[in-house]
C-alpha positions as CSV (number, residue, x, y, z in Angstrom):
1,X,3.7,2.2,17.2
2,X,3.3,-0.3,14.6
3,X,5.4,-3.2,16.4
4,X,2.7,-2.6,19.6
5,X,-0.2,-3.4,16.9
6,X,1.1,-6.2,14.9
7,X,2.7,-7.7,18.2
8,X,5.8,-8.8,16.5
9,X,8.8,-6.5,16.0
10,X,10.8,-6.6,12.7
11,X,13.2,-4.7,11.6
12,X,12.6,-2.3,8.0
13,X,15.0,-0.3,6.7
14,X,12.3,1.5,4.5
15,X,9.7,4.3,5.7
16,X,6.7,3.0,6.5
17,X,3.0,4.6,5.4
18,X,0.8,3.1,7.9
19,X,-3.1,3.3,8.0
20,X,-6.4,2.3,9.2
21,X,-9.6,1.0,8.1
22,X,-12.4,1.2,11.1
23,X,-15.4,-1.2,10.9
24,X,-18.2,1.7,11.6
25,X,-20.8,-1.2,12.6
26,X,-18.6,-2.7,15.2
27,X,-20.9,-1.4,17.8
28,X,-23.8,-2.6,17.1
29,X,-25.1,-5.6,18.4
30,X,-22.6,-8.8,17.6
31,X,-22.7,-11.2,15.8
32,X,-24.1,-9.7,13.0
33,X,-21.5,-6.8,12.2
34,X,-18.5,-8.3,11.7
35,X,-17.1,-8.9,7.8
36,X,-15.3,-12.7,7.2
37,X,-12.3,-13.4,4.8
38,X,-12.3,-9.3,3.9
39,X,-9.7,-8.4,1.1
40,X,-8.3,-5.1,0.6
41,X,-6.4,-3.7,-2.8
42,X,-4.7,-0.4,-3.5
43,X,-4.6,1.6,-6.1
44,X,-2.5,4.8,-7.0
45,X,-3.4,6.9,-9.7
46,X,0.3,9.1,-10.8
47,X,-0.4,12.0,-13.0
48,X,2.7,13.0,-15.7
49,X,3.4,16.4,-13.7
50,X,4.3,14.9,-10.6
51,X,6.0,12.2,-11.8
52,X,9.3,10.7,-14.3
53,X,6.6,9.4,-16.7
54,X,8.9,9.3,-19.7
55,X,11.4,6.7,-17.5
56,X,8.6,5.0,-15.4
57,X,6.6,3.9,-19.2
58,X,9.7,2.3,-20.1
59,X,9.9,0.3,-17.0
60,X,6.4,-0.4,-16.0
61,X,5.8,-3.8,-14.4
62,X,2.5,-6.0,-16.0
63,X,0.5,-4.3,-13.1
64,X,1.0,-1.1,-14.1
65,X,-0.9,0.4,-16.9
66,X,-0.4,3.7,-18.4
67,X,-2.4,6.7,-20.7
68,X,-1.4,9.9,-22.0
69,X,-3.1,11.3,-19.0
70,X,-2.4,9.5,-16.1
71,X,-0.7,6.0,-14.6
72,X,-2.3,3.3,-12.7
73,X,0.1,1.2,-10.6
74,X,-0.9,-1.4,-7.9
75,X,-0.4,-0.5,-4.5
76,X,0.9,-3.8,-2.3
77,X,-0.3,-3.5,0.9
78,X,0.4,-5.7,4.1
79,X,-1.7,-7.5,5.4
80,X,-3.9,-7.5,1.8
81,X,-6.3,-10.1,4.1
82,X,-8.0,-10.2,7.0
83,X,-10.0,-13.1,8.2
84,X,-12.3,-11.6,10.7
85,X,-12.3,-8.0,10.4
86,X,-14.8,-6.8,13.7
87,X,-13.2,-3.2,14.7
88,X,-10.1,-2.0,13.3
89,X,-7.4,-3.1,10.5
90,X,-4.1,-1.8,10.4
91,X,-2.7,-1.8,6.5
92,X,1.4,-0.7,6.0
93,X,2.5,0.2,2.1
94,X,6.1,0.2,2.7
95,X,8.2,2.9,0.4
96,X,11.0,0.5,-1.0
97,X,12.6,0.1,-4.7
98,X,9.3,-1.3,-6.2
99,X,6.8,1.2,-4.7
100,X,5.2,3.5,-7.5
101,X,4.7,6.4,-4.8
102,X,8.2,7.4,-5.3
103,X,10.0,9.8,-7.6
104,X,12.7,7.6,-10.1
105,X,15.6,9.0,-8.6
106,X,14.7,8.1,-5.3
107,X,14.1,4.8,-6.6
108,X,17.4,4.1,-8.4
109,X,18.9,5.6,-5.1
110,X,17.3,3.0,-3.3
111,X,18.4,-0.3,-5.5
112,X,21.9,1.1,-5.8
113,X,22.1,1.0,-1.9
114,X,20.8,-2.2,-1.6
């Protein structure tokens, strides 16, 4: 599904969370609906009872911040730009060593396998 989107086919060895952000004004009249040199961040809010907080605090990269409460961590996201977003935009967060949606044994599972 994704390689029919993005038009290229590469090979991941990671699982893939794939979404979509829709342009609702892409059918009105154009020329005047469409959104130049768009940007897109993600954000993931972790709270301690999900998560290995005591072992992700020690190990937080600078883009991560943490309270007593919850943790923020980036979310990278691919592509992060488009340059003339009219209808649709596909964005892929791909679940590898360094994302902070998974648990810290997955994670150490991951970089041990390479």
């Amino acid at each position: 599904f994704c390689q029919s989107i993005l038009g290229h086919k590469s090979f991941n060895p990671y699982p893939v969370i794939e979404f979509r952000i829709v342009n609702n004004r892409a059918n009105c009249p154009p020329g005047k609906n469409e959104i130049w040199d768009a940007q897109v961040t993600g954000i993931v809010e972790l709270s301690p009872e999900n998560n290995d907080t005591s072992e992700r605090r020690n190990s937080l990269p600078s883009e991560q911040h943490s309270t007593d409460q919850k943790i923020s961590c980036d979310l990278k996201l691919s592509p992060s730009f488009h340059p003339y977003f009219c209808r649709t935009w596909f964005l892929r967060h791909i679940l590898d060593e360094s994302s902070p949606l998974l648990k810290e044994d997955v994670r150490r599972r991951l970089k041990e396998r390479g």
